[in-house]
Residue, then its C-alpha position, 0 to 999 in steps of 0.5 A: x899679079x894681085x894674087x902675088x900682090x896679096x901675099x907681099x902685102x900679108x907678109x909685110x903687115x905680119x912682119x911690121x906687127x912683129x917689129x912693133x911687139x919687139x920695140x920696148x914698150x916706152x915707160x910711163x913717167x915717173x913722179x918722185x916726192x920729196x920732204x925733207x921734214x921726214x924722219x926717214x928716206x923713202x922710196x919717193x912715193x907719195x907715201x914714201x917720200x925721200x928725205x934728202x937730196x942725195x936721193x934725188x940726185x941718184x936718180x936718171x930722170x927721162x922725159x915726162x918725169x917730175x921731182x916734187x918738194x914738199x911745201x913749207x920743208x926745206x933741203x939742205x945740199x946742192x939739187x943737181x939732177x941726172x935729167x934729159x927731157x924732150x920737148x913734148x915731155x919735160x923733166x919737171x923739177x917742182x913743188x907740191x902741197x900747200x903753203x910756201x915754196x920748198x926752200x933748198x938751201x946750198x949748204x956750203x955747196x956751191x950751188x943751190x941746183x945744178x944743171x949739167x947737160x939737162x936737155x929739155x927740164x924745167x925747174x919751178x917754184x922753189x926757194x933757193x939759198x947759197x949763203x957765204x962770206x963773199x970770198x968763194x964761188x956762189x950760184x942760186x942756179x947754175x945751167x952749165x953745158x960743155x963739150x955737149x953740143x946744142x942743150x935746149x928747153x931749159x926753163x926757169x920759173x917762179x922762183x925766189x932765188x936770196x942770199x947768193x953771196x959769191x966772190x966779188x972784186x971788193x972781198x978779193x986782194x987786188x979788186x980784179x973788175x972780173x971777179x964773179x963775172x966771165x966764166x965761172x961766174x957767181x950770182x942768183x942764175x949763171x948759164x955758161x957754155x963751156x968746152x974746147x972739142x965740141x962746140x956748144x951752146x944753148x937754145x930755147x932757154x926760158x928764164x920767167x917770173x922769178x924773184x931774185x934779191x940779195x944775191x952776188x955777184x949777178x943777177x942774171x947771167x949767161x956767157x959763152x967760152x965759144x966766142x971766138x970771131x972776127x968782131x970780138x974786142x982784143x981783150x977777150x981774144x984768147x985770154x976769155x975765149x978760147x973757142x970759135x963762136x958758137x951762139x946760143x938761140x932763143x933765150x928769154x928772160x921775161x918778168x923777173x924783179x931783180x933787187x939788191x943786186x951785189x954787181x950786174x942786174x942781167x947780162x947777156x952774152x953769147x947770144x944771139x936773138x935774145x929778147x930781155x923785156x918785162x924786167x925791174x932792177x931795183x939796185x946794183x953794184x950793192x957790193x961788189x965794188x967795181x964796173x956794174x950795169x943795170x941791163x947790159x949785152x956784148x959779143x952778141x947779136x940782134x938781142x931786143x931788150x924792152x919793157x924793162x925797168x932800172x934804178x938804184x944803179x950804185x957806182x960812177x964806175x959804169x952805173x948806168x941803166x943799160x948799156x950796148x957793149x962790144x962786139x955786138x951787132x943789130x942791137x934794139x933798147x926801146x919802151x925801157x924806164x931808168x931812173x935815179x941811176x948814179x951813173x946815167x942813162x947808158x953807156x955804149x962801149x966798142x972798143x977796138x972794134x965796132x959796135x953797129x947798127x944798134x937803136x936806141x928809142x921810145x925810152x924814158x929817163x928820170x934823174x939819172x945821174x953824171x951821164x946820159x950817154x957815155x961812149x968808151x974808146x973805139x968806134x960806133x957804125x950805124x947807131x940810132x938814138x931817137x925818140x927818147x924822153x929824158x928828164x934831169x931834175x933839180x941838184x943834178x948836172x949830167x954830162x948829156x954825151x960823153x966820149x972817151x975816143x977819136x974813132x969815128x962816132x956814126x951816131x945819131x939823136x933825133x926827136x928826142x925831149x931833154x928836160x932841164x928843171x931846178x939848180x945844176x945843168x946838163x953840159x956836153x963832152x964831145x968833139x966827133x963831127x959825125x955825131x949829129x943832132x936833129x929835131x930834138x926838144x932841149x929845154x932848160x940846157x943849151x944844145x950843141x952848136x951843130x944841132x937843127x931844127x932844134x925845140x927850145x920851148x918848154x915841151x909839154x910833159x904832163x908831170x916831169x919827175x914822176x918816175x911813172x911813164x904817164x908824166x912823159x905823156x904830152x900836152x895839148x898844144x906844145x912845140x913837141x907835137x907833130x913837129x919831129x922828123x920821119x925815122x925810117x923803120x921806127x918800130x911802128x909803136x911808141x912807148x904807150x903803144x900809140x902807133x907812129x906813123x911811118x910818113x907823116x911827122x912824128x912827136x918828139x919824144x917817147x910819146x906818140x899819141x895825141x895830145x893830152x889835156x892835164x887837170x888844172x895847175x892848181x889843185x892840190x892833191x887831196x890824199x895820197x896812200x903810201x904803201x910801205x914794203x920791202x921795195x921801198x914807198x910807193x905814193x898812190x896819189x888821188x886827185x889831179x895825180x891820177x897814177x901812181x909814182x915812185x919815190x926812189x930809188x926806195x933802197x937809197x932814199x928811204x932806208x929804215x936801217x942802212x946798216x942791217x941792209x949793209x950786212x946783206x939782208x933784206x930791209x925789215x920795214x914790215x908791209x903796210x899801208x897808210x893814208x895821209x893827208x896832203x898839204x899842197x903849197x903853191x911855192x913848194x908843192x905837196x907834203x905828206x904828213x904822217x903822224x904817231x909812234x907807227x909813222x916816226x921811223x917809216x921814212x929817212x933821207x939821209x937822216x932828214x926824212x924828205x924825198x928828192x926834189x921832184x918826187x911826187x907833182x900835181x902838173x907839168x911845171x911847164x904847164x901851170x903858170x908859176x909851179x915850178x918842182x916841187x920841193x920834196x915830199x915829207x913824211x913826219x912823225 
């Protein structure tokens, strides 16, 4: 037996080796060049580069294979690259050399680069353009999938995507809501899953640190044709969807600023896991004329949306911040910063089907304007709104909580701070029963009569008005400390990352740490430095300030030229800083005065050069006996 054992095993190592000679050896990948400053086309080496991108769009790119572009070149036409990755080895899609990005401009292409069914790519560090006149179809990156199956590994990086200009409801006959929106939408970075034979979906895809501004209609936007399924709102069924739901998985949208945005910021739909956090939207619904949000989701499940930023929300139709929309379900907005919003805080919006079991905690609000929280028609299941900090500065009157419905609203508000400061007031528009509100802090408005165990008492913040997140820290000795109710499943963290107690009472607010000791009431600030860019001004006060804080939204308030940034292009403010003098009042709070040719059109508010009431403070007003907000902040000249 082991002599025959001996044999059998030499005849099997013989043929394995004939097996293993016979398998095509796997080819070494492949790196291509580009620079599109070159006279002729080459044959992509490092010494032949191509010239153009018909030549890259010629090629079948495999895994581990890399197209590199030129620094400081650019490219005229669409990028649309024949490309299947595999998860250890990525096509890459690139730049090499120095200086800046290599720009692809679409060139009355649709698209400045397209992804057709491209497993397993990454494309990185380019600048992309698809200029036009707002009446046709317009993408800097359109990911697009269909009848394909599960498309996985796309990752988009580092790129500055400008000057998408796409169709929108204000430069279309009849002003449709949906133009440049659903499927075959328009923006800065488009991923739809289409077909009707294979279902088909995304999975694993990344979307990280990159710049988009100026682009219409969105910003950043996913959809899916395979939406079908009982939990979706009649008006999508059959004429938007045409497939059964297939969702796409595992997409992150991670450190992307977002600025001038024609319509939505980012929108997730189709989705389910996806995590949105880490990201500002510095103004949207620029153009487009109709319903727009900052940071929005619907038809999807379990998304987590945190660390985001948005402001400069341009419409009451909508407008808000953030916003849980129909058909979804497990839904999570927390450690989120919105301000100086037109429309409010957040809408919430079921229509004939309900939206469920969302949360909505540990964010903070300032000066966001007409509604807090807007319920549309239809009914909530299971929503939990607690632990917010919420600010309303002096001109502004905000409904708190509006509701366009007679459907059950299973809705509840606890450990929340609503801060009225100044002229205007904060009134209520609901009748629903089931709506409850309990442990919440409302100074300066007065509660709902159903309210409990409410703190009327001013709460402690230690600078209100900032558009920083350390002003909504709380004082040493309020009522708001220590006295809000047990939340089961409260996350564990507040908006700081003080960890809150899953048993003991928790603060009110979106501050859970202890209590804070603020400099004295009196003090002035003795400088502050105004760093001028193109996001606006930002005051970086020494003294008693101690951080930094937005006077915003900087593209409302401080425009240099309204009409250069109407006909679409970025403001033409030139970067710098200055360091001015403060002059602090005790009535009227600080001014920041700026003198000479260089200061005289650095700041314009509505032609009058002073910042919104509340803009900058040394203290909380609750805190210094007779400060009250402050005035404004001037910049002269």
């Amino acid at each position: 037996m082991r002599s025959g054992s001996t044999a059998l095993l030499t005849c099997l190592t013989a043929l394995g080796a004939a097996l293993i000679a016979a398998s095509p050896a796997q080819a070494a990948p492949t790196t291509y060049y580009v620079d599109c400053s070159a006279a002729a086309d080459g044959t992509g080496g490092s010494s032949s580069p191509y010239n153009s991108l018909t030549s890259v769009n010629a090629l079948t790119l495999t895994a581990g294979d890399q197209v590199l572009l030129r620094r400081g070149t650019a490219c005229s036409g669409q990028l649309a690259p024949d490309a299947t990755g595999t998860a250890s080895a990525p096509v890459v899609i690139g730049a090499y050399g120095s200086g800046d990005k290599p720009a692809v401009n679409a060139d009355g292409a649709v698209n400045a680069v397209l992804l057709d069914n491209t497993p397993y790519i990454t494309v990185q560090d380019l600048e992309l353009t698809a200029d036009g006149d707002n009446t046709a179809y317009r993408r800097g990156v359109y990911v697009h999938a269909a009848d394909a199956g599960v498309v996985s590994g796309i990752t988009l990086q580092r790129l500055d995507i400008h000057d998408v200009r796409g169709v929108l409801p204000a430069t279309v006959s009849g002003n449709y809501h949906g133009t440049g929106k659903y499927a075959n939408a328009t923006g800065g970075i488009v991923i739809e899953a289409q077909g009707t034979t294979t279902p088909t979906a995304f999975a694993d895809t990344r979307i990280l640190d990159n710049e988009i501004h100026s682009v219409d209609r969105e910003g950043i936007y996913t959809w899916s044709n395979w939406c079908k399924r009982d939990q979706l709102a009649a008006f999508w069924q059959d004429t938007l969807c045409f497939a059964d739901w297939k969702a796409s998985t595992g997409l992150v949208v991670r450190g992307n600023d977002l600025r001038d945005i024609g319509g939505d910021g980012i929108v997730a739909k189709g989705q389910d896991g996806a995590l949105i956090e880490h990201n500002k939207v510095t103004g949207f619904n620029e153009r487009a004329g109709s319903v727009n949000i900052g940071i929005w989701t619907a038809n999807s499940d379990n998304g987590l949306f945190q660390y985001n930023e948005v402001s400069g929300g341009n419409t009451t139709k909508d407008g808000q911040s953030y916003d849980v929309d129909h058909s979804t379900s497990g839904t999570v907005f927390q450690y989120n910063l919105s301000h100086d919003n037109d429309g409010g805080f957040f809408l919430i919006c079921p229509y004939d089907t309900p939206v469920t079991d969302f949360t909505i905690r540990y964010n903070i609000s300032v000066n966001d304007r007409t509604r807090t929280f807007q319920v549309c028609s239809g009914e909530i299941d299971n929503g939990d709104i607690y632990n917010n900090t919420i600010s309303v500065g002096t001109g502004l009157s905000p409904v708190f909580l509006t509701e366009s419905t007679s459907d059950p609203l299973d809705l509840a508000f606890t450990n929340n701070i609503v801060r009225k400061s100044g002229s205007g007031s904060v009134s209520w528009n609901y009748s629903d029963a089931n709506v409850t509100f309990d442990h919440n802090a409302f100074h300066g408005l007065t509660a709902p009569a159903a309210a409990t165990n409410t703190v009327t008492t001013a709460p402690g913040l230690v600078a209100p008005g900032l558009r920083d997140p350390h002003g909504y820290r709380l004082i040493t000795g309020y009522g708001t400390l220590g006295t809000g109710a047990v939340v089961a499943g409260n996350g564990g963290l507040d908006y700081y990352g003080n960890a809150v107690s899953s048993t003991t009472a928790p603060n009110i607010g979106a501050y859970g740490g202890s209590g804070t000791t603020p400099p004295p009431g009196d003090r002035p600030l003795r400088h502050a430095v105004v760093d001028l860019d193109h996001n606006g001004y930002r005051i970086r006060g020494h003294g008693p300030l101690g951080r930094s804080g937005q006077l915003g939204p900087p593209d409302r308030y401080f425009d240099p030229d309204p009409h250069h940034r109407r006909h679409h292009h970025t403001p033409r403010l030139r970067p710098r800083t200055l360091r001015l003098p403060v002059h602090a009042r005790r009535r009227r709070g600080p001014q920041l005065l700026g003198h000479g040719r260089r200061h005289r059109h650095a700041v314009r508010h509505h032609g009058g050069g002073v910042a919104p009431r509340g803009a900058v403070r040394t203290v909380d007003g609750d805190h210094a006996a007779g400060s009250g907000d402050v005035a404004g902040v001037v910049i002269r000249g």
